[in-house]
N, C-alpha and C positions, 0 to 999 in steps of 0.2 A: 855686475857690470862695473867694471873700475872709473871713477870720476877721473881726471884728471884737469888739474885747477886748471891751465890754461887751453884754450880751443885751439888746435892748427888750425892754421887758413886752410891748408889743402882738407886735414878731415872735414872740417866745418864745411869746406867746398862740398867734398862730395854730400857729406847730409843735408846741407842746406838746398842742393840739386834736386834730391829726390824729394824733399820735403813741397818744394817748390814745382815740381813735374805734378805732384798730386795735387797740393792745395790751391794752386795757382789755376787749374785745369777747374777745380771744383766751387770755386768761389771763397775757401775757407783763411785765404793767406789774410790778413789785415797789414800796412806799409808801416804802418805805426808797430807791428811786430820785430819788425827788422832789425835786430843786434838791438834790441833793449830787454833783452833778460839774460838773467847768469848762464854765463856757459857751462857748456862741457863735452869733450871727446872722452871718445874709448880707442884705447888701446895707440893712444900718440906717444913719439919720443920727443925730443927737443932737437930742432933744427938746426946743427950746428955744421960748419967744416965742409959744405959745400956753396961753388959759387953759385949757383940758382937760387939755392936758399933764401941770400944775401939779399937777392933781386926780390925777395916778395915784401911788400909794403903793409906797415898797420894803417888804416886810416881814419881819422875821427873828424866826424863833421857836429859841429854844432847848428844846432836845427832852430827853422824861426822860428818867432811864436805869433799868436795869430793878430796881432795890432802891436803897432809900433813902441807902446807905449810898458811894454810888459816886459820884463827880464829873459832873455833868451835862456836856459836852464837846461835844457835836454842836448845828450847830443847820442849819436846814430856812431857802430862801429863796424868798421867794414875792411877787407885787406886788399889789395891790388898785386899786380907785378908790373916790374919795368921791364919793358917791351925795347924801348928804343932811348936816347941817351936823356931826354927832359920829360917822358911820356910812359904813364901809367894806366893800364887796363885795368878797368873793375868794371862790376856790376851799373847799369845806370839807374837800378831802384834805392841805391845808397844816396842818390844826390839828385832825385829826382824836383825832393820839397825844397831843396836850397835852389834849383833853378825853378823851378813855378813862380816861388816868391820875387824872386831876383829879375822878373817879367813882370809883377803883378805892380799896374799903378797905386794899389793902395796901398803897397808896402813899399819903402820907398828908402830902406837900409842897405847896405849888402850884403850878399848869403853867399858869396861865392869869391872869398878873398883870403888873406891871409888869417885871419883870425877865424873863421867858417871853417875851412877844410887844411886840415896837416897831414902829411902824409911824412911817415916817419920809418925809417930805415936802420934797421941794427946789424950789425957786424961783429966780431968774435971781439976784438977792442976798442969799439965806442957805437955808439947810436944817433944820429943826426935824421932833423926836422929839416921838411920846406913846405913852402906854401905855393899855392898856386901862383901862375905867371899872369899879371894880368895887362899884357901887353898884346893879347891876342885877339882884343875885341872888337866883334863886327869884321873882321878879316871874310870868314864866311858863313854861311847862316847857320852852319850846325854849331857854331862855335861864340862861347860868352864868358868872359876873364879865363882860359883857360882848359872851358868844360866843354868835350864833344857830344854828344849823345848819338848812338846809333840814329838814321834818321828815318827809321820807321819804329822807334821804338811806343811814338804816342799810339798810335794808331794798332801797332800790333807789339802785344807786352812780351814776347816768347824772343823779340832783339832784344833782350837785357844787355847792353854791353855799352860802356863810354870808357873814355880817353882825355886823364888829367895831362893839362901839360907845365911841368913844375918850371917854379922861378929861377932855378938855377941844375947845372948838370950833377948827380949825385956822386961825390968823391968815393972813390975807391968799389962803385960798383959795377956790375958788368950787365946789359940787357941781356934779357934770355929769348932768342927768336919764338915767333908762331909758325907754327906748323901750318903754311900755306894751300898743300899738295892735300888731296881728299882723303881723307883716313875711311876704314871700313873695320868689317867683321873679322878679319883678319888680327887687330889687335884685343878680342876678346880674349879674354885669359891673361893677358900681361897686365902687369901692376899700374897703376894708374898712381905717380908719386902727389899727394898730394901735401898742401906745404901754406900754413898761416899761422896770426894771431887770432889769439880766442881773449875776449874778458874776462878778467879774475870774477873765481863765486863771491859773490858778494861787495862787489867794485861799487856796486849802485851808479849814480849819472857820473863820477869821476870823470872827469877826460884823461885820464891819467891810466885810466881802466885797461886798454891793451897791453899786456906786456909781453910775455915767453913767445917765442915761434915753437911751433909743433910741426910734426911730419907723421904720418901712414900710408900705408903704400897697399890696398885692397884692390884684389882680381879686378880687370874691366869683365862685366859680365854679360854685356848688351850697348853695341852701337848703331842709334835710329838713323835717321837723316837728320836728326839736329844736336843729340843729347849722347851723352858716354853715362850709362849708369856701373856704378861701382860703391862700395858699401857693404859692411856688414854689422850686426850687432857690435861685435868683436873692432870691429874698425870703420868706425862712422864720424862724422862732424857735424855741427851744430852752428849757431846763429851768426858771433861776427864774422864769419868768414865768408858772408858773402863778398861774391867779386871776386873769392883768391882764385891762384893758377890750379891746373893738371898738367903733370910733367912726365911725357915719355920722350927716354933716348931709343931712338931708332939706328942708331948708332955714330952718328957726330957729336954726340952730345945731347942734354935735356932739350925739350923745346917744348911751348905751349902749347898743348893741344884741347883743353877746359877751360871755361870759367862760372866759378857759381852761382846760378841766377839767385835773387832775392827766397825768403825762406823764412818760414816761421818758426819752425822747431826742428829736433833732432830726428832723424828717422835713416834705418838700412837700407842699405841698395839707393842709395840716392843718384840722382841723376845730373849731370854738368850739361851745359850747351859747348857743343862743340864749334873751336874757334877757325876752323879752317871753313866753315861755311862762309864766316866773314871775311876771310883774309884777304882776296882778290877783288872783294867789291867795297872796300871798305879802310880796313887795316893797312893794308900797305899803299893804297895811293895817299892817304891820309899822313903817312910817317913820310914818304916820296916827299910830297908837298911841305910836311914841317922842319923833315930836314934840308932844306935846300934845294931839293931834286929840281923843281919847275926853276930854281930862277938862271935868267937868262933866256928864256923861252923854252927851255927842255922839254915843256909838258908839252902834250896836245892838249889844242883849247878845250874838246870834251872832258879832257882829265881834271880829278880833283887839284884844282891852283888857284883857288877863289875868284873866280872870273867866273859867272853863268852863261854859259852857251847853250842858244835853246836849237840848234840844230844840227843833233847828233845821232847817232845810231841808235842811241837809249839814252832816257833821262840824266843829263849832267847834273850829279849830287852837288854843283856850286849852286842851281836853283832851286826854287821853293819847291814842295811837293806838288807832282802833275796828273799824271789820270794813272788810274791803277788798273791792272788785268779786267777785260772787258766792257769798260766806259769808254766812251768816245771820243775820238783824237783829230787831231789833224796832219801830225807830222811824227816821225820815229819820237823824234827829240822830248814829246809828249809824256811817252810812257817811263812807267817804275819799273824797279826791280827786273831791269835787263828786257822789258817789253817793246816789241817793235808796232805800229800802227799799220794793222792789215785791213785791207777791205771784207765784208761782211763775203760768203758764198750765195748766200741769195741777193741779194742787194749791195752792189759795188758803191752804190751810194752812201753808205755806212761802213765806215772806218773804225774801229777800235781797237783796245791795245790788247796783244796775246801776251805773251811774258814763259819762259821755259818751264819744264816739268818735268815730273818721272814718270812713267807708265804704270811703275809697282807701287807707289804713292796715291792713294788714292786723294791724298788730301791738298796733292800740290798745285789745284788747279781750285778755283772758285767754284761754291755749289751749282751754277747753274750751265760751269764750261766744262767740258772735257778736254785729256789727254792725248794727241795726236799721234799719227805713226812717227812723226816727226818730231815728237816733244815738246809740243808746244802749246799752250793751252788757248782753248777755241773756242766758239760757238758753235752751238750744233743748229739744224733749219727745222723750224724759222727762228732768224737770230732778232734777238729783243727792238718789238718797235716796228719789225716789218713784216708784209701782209700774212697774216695766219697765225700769229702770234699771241698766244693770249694777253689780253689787256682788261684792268682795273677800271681807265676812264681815259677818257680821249689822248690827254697830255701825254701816256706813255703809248704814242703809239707815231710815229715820225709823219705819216700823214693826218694826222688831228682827228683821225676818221676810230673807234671804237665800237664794233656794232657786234651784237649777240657775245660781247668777250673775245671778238678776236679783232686785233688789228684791222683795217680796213683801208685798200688804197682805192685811188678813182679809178674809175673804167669809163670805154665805150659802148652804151649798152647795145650799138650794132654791129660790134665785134664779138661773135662768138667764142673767139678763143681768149675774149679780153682777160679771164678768171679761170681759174684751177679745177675748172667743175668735179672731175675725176675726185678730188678730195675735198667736195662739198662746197666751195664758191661759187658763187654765181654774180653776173653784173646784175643787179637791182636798185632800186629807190633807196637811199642812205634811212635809216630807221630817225634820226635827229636834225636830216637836211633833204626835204623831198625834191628838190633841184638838185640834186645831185645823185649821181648812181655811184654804187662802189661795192666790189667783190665781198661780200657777204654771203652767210649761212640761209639757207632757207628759213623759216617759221611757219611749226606744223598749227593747221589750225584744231581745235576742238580736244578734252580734256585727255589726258595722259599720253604715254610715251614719250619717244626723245623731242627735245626741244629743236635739235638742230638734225638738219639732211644728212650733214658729213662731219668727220672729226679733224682737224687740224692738222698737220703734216708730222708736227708734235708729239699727237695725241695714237695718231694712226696705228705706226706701229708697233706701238705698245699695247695701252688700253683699248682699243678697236680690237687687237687680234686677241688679246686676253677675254675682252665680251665675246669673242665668236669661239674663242678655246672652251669658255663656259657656258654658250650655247649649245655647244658641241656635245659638251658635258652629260647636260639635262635632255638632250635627246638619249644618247646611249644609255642612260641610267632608266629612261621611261621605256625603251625600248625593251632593256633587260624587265622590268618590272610588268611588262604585258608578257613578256614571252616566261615567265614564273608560274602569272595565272593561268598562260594557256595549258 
């Protein structure tokens, strides 16, 4: 395997992908790995003599240290691309620790200014620095001197992606559009151009460390719902280059369609997140809004234009984070991630947020929701908190009522049909409040068997018919074993 002293961004994209699809998944990534060891690609040339090229960014963050009092010394190397005329895509694990600090009362410096983060640009006849712009602060919440973060990225690490927006417009280069429009299986087997800086072997903390651009261009071999893997032995990248772009022309010209999530080491077949997931929810209202698009009132008020408006069709990203797929709402404008605030099917009394999904995805919906014919992710009955549901202890249960583990609401106990009897409720003496009755399970007296009459509505068609499949079972087996001896 050939070293090659400097890392591209795009190989290093792609290996730092797949490195990051595995260890990230596995627990094994550490943040403090992140472009602080010598590089290396295999099988990179030197990026020269094209305009996309041009657009991809080194970027060197110097990193805090842990009290104010200690020399800052470390810095983190990472690549980006220019997206839009003052704004830079990378990775948000590159500058995750310069915003933490840059919030933290104890620390009380700044991590996120001109001497923190450079983002440096080479071209065939000169190489030119800038610094963050930091005239952008407190404009809207995802934003601080400059720095966007995706704004689910605390919460879930697989949005690896932010948004510098630099102090000045970069001379003589050109952005290179994201591929907005959904990409699929269809671009397996095309080349996946990828394109950064790597650290020289042996740069050690230099900030000086990034230099050469590289490019390889290895098979797309696999596109999930989030990630483009591409990589080989022969053609892979490695550490700084998280953040850099993947660039297919689909025939206008290159466009983003990658970026490399955070990554610890080198490894084949690496995997990128793909950027058209974010482009519509995210990436273009974002560029809309910082280039001028809202002013004048252009935007609608739910659109990204730094104004919170809490009653929209789906959570406006100018407010703080609201209720996520399956917790409880009171209005559309509640929910995340494109989620609308539906009432429950068993109980209209209970609102929560659904949010879209795939059928074929089994993972796009929360463990305890499913998949709609409609796309939507749901609760199934009985939905969390109302009668039949199983329950821990009173508080998760919307009538305060917890009795034998299920949910429990009040009854009439001279209404017969007050309770589900058919699936084992009944109106009875509350087992924790004997002035009160509430559709509850029976309790068998005297030692063994089931505890309870009936199964839950939950429980019914599943493990009910599965006991009676395996009752079923243990007769025809005893059956066949008399009719042997006969």
């Amino acid at each position: 395997m050939r070293r090659i002293k400097l890392l591209s961004a795009p190989m290093f994209l792609g290996l730092a992908a797949t490195v990051a699809a595995c260890q990230i998944d596995s627990g094994g990534f550490h943040e403090d790995d992140l472009g602080s060891a010598e590089q290396a690609s295999t099988g990179g040339l030197p990026a020269q003599g094209q305009g996309h090229y041009d657009a991809v960014a080194a970027i060197t963050i110097l990193l805090p240290s842990n009290d104010n009092d200690t020399a800052r010394t470390n810095y983190r190397y990472c690549t980006g691309v220019l997206i839009a005329e003052r704004t830079v895509m990378t990775a948000a694990a590159c500058l995750k620790s310069n915003l933490e600090a840059e919030l933290d009362d104890k620390l009380t410096g700044p991590f996120l200014d001109a001497e923190s983060i450079v983002v440096r640009f080479e071209s065939e006849d000169r190489t030119t620095e800038y610094a963050l712009d930091a005239t952008f602060d407190d404009e809207a919440p995802m934003t601080v001197k400059g720095l966007t973060m995706h704004r689910y990225y605390d919460t879930q690490p697989r949005y690896d992606v932010a948004l510098l927006s630099l102090s000045e417009t970069p001379s003589g280069i050109t952005p290179v559009p994201i591929r907005a429009t959904s990409i699929g299986a269809d671009l397996v087997g095309q080349p996946l151009e990828l394109v950064g800086y790597g650290k020289e072997d042996g740069a050690g903390g230099d900030e000086t460390a990034l230099t050469a651009r590289n490019v390889i261009a290895p098979d797309i071999v696999n596109v999930s719902d989030t990630r483009i893997t591409a990589g080989t032995e022969e053609l892979t990248t490695c550490f700084a280059d998280s953040g850099g772009p993947g660039f297919v022309d689909f025939g206008d010209g290159p466009e983003v369609v990658s970026i490399n999530e955070r990554h610890g080491e080198c490894d084949a077949g690496a995997t990128r997140q793909r950027v058209d997931i974010y482009a519509n929810e995210f990436l273009l209202p974002f560029l809309n809004y910082k280039g001028g698009g809202c002013d004048g009132g252009a935007c609608d008020d739910c659109e990204y234009n730094g104004v919170c408006e809490e009653d929209c069709d789906t959570r406006d990203w100018d407010c703080p984070i609201g209720s996520w797929a399956g917790t409880a709402c009171v209005q559309n404008g509640d929910c995340e991630e494109q989620g609308a605030c539906v009432p429950a099917s068993d109980d209209a009394s209970f609102t929560y947020c659904d949010k879209p999904c795939d059928q074929e995805v089994s993972s796009s919906c929360p463990a305890d929701m499913i998949c709609s014919e409609d796309s939507r992710c749901i609760h199934t009955d009985p939905s969390p908190g109302s009668q039949g549901a199983t329950c821990t202890s009173p508080a998760t249960c919307r009538s305060g009522f917890c009795e034998n583990t299920f949910c429990a609401n009040e009854c009439d106990a001279s209404d017969s049909n007050a309770c589900d009897s058919d699936n084992g409720f009944f109106c009875l003496e509350s087992l924790d409040d004997s002035s009160t009755t509430v559709c509850r399970t029976k309790l068998r007296d005297g030692g063994g068997g089931f505890c309870h009459a009936g199964a839950s509505p939950r429980l019914r068609n599943g493990a009910r018919n599965s006991l009676l499949a395996g009752l079923g079972l243990l007769f025809v087996f005893g059956a066949f074993r008399r009719r042997r001896r006969g």
